[in-house]
Structures are given as C-alpha cells and as structure tokens.
MIDOSE-1310 file (N, C-alpha, C; in nm, 2 decimals, decimal comma, always signed):
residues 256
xxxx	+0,15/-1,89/+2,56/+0,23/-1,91/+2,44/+0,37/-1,84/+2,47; +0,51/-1,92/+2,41/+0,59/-1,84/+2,37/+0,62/-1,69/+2,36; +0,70/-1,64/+2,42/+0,74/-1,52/+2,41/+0,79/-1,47/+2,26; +0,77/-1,45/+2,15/+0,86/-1,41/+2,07/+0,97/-1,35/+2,07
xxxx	+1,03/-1,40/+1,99/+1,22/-1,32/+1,95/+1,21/-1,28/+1,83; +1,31/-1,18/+1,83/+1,35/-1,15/+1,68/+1,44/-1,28/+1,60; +1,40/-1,30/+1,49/+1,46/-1,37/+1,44/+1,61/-1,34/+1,40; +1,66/-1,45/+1,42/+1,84/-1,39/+1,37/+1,87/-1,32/+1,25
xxxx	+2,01/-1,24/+1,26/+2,01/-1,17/+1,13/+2,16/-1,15/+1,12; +2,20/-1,16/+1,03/+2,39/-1,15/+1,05/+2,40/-0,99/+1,03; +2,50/-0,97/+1,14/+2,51/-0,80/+1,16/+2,60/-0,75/+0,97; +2,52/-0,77/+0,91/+2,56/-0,68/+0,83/+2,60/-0,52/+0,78
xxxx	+2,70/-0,48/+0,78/+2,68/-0,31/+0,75/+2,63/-0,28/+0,60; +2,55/-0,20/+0,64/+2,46/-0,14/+0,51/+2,57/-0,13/+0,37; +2,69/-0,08/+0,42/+2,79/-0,03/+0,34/+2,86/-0,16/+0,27; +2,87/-0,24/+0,30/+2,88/-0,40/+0,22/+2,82/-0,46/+0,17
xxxx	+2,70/-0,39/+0,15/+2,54/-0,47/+0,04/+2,61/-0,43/-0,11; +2,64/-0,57/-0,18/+2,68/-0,60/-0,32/+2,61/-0,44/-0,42; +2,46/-0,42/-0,40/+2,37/-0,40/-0,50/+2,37/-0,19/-0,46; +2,46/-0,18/-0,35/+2,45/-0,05/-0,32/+2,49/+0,06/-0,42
xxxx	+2,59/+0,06/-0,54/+2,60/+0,15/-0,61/+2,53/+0,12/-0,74; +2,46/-0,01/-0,72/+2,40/-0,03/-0,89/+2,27/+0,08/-0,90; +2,23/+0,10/-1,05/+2,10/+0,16/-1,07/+1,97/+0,10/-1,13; +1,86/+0,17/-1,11/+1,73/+0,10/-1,13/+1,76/+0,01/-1,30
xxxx	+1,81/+0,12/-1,36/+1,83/+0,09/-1,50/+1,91/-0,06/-1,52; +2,02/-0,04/-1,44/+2,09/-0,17/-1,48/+1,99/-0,32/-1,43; +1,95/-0,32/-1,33/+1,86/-0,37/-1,29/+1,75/-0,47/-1,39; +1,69/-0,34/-1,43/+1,60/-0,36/-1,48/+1,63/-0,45/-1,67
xxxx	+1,73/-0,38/-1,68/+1,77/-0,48/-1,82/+1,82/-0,64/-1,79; +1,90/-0,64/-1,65/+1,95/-0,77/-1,61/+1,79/-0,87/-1,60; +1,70/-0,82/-1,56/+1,54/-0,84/-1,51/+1,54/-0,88/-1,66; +1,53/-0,81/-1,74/+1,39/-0,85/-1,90/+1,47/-0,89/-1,95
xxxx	+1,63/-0,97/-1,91/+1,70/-1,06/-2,02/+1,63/-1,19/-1,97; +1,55/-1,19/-1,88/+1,51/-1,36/-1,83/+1,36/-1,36/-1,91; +1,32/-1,26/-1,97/+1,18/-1,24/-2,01/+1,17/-1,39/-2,15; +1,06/-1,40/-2,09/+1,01/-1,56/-2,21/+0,85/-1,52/-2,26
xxxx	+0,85/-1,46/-2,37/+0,69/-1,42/-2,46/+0,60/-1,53/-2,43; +0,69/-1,69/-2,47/+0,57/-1,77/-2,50/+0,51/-1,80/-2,32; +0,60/-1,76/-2,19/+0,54/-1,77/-2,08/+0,43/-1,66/-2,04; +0,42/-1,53/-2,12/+0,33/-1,43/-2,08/+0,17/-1,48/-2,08
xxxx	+0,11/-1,54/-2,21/-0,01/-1,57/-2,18/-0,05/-1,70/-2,06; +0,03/-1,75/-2,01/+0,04/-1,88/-1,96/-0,01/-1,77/-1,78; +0,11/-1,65/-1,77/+0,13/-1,64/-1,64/-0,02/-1,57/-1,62; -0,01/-1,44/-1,74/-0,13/-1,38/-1,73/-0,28/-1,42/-1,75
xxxx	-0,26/-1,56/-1,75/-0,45/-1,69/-1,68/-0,42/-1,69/-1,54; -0,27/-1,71/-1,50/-0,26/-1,78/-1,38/-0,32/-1,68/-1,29; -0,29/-1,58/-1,32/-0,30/-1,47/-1,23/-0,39/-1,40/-1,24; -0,52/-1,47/-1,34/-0,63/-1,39/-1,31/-0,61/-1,23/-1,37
xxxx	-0,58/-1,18/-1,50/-0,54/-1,06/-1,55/-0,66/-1,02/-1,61; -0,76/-1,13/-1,64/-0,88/-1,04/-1,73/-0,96/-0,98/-1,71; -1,04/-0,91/-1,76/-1,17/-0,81/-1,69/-1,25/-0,86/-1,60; -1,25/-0,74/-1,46/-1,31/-0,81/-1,35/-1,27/-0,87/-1,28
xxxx	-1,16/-0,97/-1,33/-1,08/-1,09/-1,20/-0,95/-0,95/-1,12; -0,92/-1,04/-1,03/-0,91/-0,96/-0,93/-0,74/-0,89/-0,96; -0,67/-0,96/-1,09/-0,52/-0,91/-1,10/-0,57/-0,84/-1,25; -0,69/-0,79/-1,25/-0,70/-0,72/-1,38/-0,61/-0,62/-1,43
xxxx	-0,57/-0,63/-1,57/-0,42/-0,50/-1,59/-0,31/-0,54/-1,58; -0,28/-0,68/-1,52/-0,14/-0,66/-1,51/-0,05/-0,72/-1,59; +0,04/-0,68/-1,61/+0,13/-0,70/-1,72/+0,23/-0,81/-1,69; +0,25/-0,90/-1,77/+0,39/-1,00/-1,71/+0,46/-0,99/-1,89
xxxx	+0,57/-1,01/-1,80/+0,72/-1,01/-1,89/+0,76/-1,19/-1,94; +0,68/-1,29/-1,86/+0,72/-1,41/-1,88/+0,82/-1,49/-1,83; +0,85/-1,45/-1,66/+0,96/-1,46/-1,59/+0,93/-1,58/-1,48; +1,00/-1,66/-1,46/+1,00/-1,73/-1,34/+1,05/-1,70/-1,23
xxxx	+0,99/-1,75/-1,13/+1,03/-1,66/-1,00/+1,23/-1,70/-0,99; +1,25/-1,81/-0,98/+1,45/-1,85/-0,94/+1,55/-1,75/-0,95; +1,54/-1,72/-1,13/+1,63/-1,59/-1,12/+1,57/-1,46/-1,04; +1,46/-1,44/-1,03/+1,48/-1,32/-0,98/+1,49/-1,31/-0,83
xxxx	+1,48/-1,44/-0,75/+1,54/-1,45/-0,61/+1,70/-1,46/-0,62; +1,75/-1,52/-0,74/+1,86/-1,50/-0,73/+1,95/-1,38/-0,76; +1,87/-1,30/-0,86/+1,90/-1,15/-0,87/+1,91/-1,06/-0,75; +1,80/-1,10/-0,67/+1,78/-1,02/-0,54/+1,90/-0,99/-0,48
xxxx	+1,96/-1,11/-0,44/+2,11/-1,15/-0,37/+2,20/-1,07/-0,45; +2,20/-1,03/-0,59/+2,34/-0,93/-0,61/+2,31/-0,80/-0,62; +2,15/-0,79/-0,62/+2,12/-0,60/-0,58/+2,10/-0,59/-0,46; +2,15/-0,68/-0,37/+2,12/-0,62/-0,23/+2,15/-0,48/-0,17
xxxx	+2,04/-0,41/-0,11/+2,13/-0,25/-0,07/+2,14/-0,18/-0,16; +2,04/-0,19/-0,26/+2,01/-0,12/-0,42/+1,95/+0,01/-0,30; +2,02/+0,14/-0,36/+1,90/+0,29/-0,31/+1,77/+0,28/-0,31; +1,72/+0,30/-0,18/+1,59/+0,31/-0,19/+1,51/+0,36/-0,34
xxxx	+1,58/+0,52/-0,39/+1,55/+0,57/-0,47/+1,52/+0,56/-0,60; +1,67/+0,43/-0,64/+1,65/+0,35/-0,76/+1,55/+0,23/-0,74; +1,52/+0,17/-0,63/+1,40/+0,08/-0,60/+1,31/+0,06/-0,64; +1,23/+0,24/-0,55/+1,15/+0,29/-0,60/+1,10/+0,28/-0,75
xxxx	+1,19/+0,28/-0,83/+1,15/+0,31/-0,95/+1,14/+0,16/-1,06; +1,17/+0,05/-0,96/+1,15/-0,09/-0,99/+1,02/-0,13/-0,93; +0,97/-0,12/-0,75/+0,88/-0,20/-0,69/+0,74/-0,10/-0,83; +0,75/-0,01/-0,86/+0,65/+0,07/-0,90/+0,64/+0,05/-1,06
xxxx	+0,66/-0,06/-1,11/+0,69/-0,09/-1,23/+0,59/-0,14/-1,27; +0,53/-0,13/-1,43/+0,40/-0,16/-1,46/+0,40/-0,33/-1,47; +0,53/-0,39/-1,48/+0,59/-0,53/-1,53/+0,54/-0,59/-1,40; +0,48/-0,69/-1,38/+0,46/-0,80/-1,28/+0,58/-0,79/-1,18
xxxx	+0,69/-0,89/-1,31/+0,75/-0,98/-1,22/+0,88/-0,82/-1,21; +0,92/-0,68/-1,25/+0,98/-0,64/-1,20/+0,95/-0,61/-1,04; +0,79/-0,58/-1,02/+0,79/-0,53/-0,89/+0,79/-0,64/-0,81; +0,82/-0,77/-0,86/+0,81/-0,87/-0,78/+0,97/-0,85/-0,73
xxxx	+1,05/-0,87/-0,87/+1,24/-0,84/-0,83/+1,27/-0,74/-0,74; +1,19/-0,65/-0,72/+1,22/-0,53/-0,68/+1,18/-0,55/-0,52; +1,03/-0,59/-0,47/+1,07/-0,64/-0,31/+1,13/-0,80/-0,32; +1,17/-0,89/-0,38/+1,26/-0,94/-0,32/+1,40/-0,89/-0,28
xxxx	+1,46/-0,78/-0,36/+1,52/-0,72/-0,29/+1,53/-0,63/-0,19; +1,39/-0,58/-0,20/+1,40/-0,51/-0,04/+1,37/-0,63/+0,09; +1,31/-0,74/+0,09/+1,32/-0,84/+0,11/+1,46/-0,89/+0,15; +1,56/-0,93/+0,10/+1,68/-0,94/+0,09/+1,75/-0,87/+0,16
xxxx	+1,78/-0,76/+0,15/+1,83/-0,61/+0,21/+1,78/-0,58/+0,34; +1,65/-0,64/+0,37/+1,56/-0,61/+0,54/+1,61/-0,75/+0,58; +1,65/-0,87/+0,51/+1,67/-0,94/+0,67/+1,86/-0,97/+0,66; +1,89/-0,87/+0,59/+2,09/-0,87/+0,64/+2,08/-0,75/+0,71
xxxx	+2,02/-0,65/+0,73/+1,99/-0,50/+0,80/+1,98/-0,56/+0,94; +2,04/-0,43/+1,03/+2,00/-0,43/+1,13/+1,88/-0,30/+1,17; +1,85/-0,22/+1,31/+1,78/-0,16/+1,32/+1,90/-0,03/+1,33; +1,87/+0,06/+1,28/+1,71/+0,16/+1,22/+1,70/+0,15/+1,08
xxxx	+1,77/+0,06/+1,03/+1,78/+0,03/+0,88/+1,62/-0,03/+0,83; +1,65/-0,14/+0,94/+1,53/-0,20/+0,92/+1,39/-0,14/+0,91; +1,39/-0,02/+0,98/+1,26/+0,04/+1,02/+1,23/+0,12/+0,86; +1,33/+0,19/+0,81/+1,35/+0,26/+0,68/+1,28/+0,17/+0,58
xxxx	+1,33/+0,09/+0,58/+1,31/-0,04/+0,47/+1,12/-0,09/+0,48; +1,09/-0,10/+0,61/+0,97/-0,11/+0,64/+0,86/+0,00/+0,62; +0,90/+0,08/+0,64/+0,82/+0,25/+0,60/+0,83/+0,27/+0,43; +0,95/+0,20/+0,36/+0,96/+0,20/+0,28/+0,80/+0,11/+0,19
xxxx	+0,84/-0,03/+0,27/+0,71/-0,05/+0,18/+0,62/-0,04/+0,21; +0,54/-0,01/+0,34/+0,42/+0,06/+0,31/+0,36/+0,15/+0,29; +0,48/+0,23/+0,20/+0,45/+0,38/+0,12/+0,43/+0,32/-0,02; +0,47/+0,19/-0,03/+0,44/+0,14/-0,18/+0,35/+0,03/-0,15
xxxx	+0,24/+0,02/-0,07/+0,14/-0,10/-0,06/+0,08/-0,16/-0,18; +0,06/-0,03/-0,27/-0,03/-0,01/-0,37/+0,03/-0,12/-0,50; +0,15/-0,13/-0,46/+0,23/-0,20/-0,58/+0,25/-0,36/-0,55; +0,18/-0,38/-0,39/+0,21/-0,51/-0,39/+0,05/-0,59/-0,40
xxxx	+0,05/-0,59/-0,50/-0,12/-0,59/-0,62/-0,14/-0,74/-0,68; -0,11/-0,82/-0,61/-0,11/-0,98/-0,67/-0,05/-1,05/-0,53; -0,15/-1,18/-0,56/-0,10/-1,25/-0,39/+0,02/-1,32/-0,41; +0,10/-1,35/-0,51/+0,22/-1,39/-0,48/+0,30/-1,25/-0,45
xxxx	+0,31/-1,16/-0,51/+0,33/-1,00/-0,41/+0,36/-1,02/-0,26; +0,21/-1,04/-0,23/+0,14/-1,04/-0,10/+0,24/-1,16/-0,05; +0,24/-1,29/-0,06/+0,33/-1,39/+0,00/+0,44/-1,39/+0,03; +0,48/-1,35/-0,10/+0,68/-1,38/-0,08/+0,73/-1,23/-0,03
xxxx	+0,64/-1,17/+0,00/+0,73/-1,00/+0,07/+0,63/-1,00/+0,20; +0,53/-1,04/+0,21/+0,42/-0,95/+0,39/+0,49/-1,01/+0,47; +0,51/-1,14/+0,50/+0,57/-1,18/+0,64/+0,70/-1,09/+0,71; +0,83/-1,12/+0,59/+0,96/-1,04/+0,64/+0,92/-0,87/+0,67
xxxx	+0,85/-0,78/+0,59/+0,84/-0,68/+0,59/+0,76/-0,60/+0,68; +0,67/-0,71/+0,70/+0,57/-0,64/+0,82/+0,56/-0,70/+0,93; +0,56/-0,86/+0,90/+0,54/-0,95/+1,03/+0,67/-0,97/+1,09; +0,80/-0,99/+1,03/+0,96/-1,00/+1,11/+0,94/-0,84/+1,19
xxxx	+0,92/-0,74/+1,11/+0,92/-0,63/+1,12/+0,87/-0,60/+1,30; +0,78/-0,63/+1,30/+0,63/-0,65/+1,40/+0,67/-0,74/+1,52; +0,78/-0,83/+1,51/+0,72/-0,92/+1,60/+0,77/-0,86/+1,74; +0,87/-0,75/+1,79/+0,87/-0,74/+1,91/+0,81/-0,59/+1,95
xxxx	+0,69/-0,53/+1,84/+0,62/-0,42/+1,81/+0,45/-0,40/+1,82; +0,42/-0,35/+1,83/+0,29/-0,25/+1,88/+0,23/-0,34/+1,70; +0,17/-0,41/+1,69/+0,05/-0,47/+1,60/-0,05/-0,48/+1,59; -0,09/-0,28/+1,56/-0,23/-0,24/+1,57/-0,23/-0,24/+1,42
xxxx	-0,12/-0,24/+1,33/-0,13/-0,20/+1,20/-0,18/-0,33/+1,11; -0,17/-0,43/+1,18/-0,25/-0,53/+1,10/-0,38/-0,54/+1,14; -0,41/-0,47/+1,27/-0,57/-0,48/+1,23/-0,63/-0,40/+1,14; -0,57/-0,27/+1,11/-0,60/-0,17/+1,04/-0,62/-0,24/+0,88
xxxx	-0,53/-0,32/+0,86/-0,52/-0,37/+0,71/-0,61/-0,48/+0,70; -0,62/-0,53/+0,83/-0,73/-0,67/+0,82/-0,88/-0,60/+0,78; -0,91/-0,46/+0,88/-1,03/-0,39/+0,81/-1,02/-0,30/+0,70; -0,93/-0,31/+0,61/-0,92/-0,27/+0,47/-1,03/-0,27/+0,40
xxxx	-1,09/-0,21/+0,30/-1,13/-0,25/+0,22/-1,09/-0,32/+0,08; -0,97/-0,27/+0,07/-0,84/-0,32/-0,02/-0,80/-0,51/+0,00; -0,86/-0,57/-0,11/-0,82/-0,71/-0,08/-0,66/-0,77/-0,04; -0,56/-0,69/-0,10/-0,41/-0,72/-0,06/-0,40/-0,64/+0,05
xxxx	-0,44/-0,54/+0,11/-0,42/-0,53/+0,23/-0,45/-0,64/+0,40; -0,59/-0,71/+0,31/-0,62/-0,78/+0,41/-0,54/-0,95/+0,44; -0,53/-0,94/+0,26/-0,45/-1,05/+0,27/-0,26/-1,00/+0,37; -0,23/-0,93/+0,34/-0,10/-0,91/+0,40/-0,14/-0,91/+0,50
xxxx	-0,24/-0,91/+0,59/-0,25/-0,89/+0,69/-0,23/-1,02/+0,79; -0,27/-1,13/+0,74/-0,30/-1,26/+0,78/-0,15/-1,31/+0,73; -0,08/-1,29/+0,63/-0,01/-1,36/+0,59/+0,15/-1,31/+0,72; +0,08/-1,19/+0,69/+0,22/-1,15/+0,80/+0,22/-1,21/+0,91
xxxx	+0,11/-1,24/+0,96/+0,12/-1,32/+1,07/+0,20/-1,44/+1,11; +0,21/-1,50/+0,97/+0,35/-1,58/+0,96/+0,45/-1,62/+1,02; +0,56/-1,49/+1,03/+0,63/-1,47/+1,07/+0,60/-1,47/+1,25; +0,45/-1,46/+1,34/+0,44/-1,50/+1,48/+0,44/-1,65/+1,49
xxxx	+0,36/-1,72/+1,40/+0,36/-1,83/+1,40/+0,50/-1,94/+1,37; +0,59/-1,86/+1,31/+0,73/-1,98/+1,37/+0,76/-1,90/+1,46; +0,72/-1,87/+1,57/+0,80/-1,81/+1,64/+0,69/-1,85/+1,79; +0,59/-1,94/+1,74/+0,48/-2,01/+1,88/+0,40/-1,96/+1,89
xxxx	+0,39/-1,82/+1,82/+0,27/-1,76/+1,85/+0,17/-1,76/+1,81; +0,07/-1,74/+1,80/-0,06/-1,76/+1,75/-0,14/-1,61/+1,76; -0,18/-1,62/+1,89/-0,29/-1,52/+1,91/-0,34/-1,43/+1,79; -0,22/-1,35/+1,70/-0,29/-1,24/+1,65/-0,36/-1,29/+1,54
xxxx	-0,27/-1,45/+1,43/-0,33/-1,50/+1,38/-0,47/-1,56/+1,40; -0,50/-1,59/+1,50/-0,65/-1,62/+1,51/-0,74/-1,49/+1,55; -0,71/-1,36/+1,64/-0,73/-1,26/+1,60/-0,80/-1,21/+1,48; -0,73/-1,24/+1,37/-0,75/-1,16/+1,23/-0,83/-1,25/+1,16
xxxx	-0,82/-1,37/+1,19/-0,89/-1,51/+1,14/-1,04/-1,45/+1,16; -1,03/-1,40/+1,25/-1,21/-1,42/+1,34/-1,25/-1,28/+1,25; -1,12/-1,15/+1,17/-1,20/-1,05/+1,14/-1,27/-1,06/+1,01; -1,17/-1,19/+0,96/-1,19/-1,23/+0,84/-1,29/-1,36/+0,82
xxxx	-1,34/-1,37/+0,92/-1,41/-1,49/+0,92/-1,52/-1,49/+0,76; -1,59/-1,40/+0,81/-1,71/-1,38/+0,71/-1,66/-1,25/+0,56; -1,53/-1,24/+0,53/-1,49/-1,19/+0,42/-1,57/-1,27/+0,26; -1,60/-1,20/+0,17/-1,65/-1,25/+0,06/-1,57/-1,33/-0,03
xxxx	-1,40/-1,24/-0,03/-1,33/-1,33/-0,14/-1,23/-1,49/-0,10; -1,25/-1,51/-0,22/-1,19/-1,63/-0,21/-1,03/-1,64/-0,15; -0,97/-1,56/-0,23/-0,84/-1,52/-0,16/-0,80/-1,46/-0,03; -0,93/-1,47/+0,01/-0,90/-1,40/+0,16/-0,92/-1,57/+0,25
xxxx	-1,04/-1,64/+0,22/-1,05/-1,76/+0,27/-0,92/-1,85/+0,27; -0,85/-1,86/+0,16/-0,71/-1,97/+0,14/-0,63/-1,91/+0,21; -0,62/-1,78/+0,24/-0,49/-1,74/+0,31/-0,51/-1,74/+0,47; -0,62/-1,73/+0,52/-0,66/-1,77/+0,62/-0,65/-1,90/+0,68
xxxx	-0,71/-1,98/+0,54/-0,72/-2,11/+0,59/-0,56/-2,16/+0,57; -0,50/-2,14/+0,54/-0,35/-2,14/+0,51/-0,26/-2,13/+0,64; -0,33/-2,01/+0,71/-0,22/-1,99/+0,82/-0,25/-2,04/+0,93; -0,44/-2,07/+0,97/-0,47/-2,17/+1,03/-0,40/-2,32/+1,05
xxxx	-0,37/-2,35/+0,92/-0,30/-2,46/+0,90/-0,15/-2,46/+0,95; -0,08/-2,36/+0,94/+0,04/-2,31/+1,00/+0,05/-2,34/+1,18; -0,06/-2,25/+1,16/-0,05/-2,27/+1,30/-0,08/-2,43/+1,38; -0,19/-2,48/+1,30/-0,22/-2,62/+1,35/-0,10/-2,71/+1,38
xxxx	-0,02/-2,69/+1,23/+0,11/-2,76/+1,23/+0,19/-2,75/+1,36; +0,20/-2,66/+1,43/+0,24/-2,61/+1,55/+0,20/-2,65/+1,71; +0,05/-2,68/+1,68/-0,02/-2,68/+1,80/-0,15/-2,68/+1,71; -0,19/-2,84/+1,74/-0,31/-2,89/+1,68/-0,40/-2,84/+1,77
xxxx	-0,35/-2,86/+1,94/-0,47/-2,80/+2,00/-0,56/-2,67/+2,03; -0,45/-2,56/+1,98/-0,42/-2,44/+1,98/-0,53/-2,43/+1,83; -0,54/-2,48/+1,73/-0,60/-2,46/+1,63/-0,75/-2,50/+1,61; -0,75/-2,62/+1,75/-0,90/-2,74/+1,71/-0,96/-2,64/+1,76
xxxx	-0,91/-2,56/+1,88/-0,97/-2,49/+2,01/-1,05/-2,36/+1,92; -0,97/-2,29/+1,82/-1,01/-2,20/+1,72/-1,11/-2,29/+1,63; -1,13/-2,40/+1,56/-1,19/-2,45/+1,45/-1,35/-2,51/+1,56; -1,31/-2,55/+1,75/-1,45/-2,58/+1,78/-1,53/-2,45/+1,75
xxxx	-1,48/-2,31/+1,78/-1,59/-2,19/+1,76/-1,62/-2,13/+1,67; -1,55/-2,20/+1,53/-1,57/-2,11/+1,43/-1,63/-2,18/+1,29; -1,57/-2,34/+1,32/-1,58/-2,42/+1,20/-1,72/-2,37/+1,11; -1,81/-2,41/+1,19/-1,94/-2,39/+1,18/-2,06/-2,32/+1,04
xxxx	-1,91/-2,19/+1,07/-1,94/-2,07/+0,97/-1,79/-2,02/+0,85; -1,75/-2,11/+0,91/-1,63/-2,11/+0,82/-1,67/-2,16/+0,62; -1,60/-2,01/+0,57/-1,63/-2,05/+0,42/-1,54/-2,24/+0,39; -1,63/-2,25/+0,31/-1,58/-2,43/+0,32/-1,41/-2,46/+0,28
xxxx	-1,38/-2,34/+0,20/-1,28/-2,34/+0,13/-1,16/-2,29/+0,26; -1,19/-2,22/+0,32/-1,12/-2,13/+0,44/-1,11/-2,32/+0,54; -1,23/-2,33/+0,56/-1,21/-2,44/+0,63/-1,12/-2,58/+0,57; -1,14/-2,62/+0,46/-1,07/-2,72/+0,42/-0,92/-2,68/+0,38
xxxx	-0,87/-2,56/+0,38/-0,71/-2,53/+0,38/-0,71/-2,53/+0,55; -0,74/-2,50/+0,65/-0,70/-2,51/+0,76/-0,72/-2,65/+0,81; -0,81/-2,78/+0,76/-0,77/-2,92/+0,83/-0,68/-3,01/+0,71; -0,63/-2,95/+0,62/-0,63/-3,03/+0,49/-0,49/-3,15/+0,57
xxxx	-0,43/-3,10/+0,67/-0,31/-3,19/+0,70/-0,41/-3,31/+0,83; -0,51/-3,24/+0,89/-0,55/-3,33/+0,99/-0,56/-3,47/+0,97; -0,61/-3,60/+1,08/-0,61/-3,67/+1,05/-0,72/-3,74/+0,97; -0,77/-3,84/+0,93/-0,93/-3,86/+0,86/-1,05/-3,81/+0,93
xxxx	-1,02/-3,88/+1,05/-1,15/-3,88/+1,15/-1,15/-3,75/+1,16; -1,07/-3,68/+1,22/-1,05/-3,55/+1,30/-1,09/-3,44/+1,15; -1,06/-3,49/+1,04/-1,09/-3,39/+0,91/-1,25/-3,40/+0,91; -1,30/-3,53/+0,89/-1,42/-3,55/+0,88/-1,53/-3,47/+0,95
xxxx	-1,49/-3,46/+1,10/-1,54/-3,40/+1,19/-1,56/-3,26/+1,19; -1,50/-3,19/+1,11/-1,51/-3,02/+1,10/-1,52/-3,01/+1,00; -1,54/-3,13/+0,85/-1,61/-3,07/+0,77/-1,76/-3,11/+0,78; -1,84/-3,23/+0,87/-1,96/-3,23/+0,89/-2,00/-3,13/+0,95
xxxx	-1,91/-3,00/+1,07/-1,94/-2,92/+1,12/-1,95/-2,79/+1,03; -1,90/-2,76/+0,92/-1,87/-2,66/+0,85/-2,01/-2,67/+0,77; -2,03/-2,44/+0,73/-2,11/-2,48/+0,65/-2,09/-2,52/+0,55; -2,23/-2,57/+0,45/-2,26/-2,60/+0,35/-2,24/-2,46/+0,24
C-alpha cells in the first residue's frame, strides 16, 4: 500500500484566525439565534434521546448543521479556553459548533499547533457523545492528526468500553483511507468484528465500504475471512455499492 502523506494545509499563522479575540459568550448567542423549538422534538427522535437509547439526556436547541459549519469559519482560532466552555455545553448542537471549530482551526494550523488542538480534544472525548459528534470531528482530529504517527491510540479506543470511543476509532481511520491506506482500518474492523452495538456495525461497515471504493480487492480479501460472522448489518453497509452477483455472494456467506 501507499505510503501516506500529510494532507495539505495552507500555512496559516495562528495570529490571522478571524475568531481569535472573540469570546465563548459571543459565540454562543450567535449559535441560539439559529435555534428552531418546533425542530427540537424532531432532532431529539433522531438521535435517539430517550431512556436507555444510546443519546439519552441530550438536549438540542433545534439547529441544522449549515450554519453552524458556516459559523465555524468566522470563529476560527477561538481560545482554547473560551472553546472549552462551548465543546462542554449541555446543548447538542453547541458542542457540535464548538469542534467544528476546532475542526476548522486544526486543518489551517500548522505543527505544534496542531498537536495542542489534538490533545485538546481528547481531554474532551467525553463531550463528543452522539455519532454525528463522532463523524464530522474523529477523522481530522485524530486520524489527519495520526497519519504520519505512532497509532497505538486507536487501538486503545477500539478496546473501549465506551461506544463513541470505539466508534471514533474506526471512523478516524478515514482519514488513512483517502490516503490508500487501509491496513489499520481492517485492523480495527477485525477488533470490532463481534461488538454488540449497532452503531458500531454501520460505522464499520461504512468504512469497509470506503475502503472497497478504493480497492475492491483489498476489501473482498477482508470480506473472504470475515463475511461469514459479520453482523448482517456491518456486512450489508460494507457491499451495499458492490455489484449484484458479487453482493449476493457475501450475503449468502454472511450470518443469519
């Protein structure tokens, strides 16, 4: 396989990030002018908020994701400090605003910035508590982060006990996979093979699929050893692009 690279990044100085003298506060009112009541009960099904399911507690404001990616872009290089006091917010979609901006801010950074920003969030893992959390922030923060780095820490989070740990774990891998790589994603695939939740199967079978997209052969070669015992769901996100025949064939193989 491909050697990995760092992905490009425009040398930005820290000291020209738009969002550098703004505060958590201003932020945060710019955030809950997008807030929509009648969208709250709608988000809080989507996401699974009631007793027992797995985003139980969590609060939404009634926000769509556009503005707040587009928000990201004018707090870029917001203080860690005042951040802080956004990613840790009881509101959903603030802590969602809040690593898009660190999001934002980690791929105009260069290094040792970058590393700050990365230490940054996995002192707040705890807050990235919902799989679109997990999606639109694990790859840049941990997997861009990772790719020319020592990536023992995703096995550590693949054997979490913590479900968004493990999911970040697979999803970061992401970021190897545009980049040709594979290995570690099928790695983690295999730790996750026999995981209980469902959210752990789609994201798996997700990146399987990623990678297929890449290198069908690279993926069949993983799906002849594993189909077998693959949750059906894990398995049908990773052939859902294949061709009929070739689909057919791994879900006759897959269990029941």
């Amino acid at each position: 396989m491909p050697k990995a690279s760092l992905p490009k990044t425009r040398p930005v100085s820290k000291s020209k990030f738009p969002g550098e003298g703004s505060s958590s506060q201003e932020v945060l009112q710019e955030i809950r002018s997008f807030a929509d009541p009648k969208k709250v009960s709608i988000l809080s099904s989507f996401f699974k908020t009631g007793k027992g399911q797995y985003g139980e507690g969590d609060i939404f404001l009634g926000i769509q994701v556009p503005p707040l990616r587009k928000l990201s872009k004018k707090y870029r290089g917001l203080p860690l400090s005042e951040l802080q006091k956004i990613v840790s917010s009881k509101y959903h979609e603030e802590r969602l605003a809040g690593f898009f901006i660190l999001c934002e801010t980690f791929q105009k950074s260069e290094e040792p910035y970058r590393k700050k920003l990365h230490q940054f969030y996995l002192k707040n893992l705890k807050y990235v508590n919902n799989w679109d959390l997990v999606d639109l922030s694990a790859r840049e923060m941990i997997g861009d982060y990772l790719i020319d780095k020592d990536r023992s820490l995703l096995f550590k989070l693949a054997k979490s006990k913590d479900l968004w740990e493990k999911r970040i774990a697979i999803i970061a891998t992401y970021a190897f996979i545009r980049q040709g790589d594979f290995s570690d994603t099928f790695k983690i695939s295999e730790i996750l093979l026999h995981d209980k939740e469902d959210l752990i199967h789609k994201a798996v079978g997700w990146m399987l699929r990623e990678a297929g997209n890449r290198n069908l052969k690279a993926e069949t070669e993983f799906l002849d050893k594993h189909a077998h015992v693959m949750p059906r769901t894990m398995l049908r996100y990773a052939i859902e692009k294949f061709p009929d025949k070739l689909k057919k064939k791994y879900m006759l193989a897959g269990k029941s």
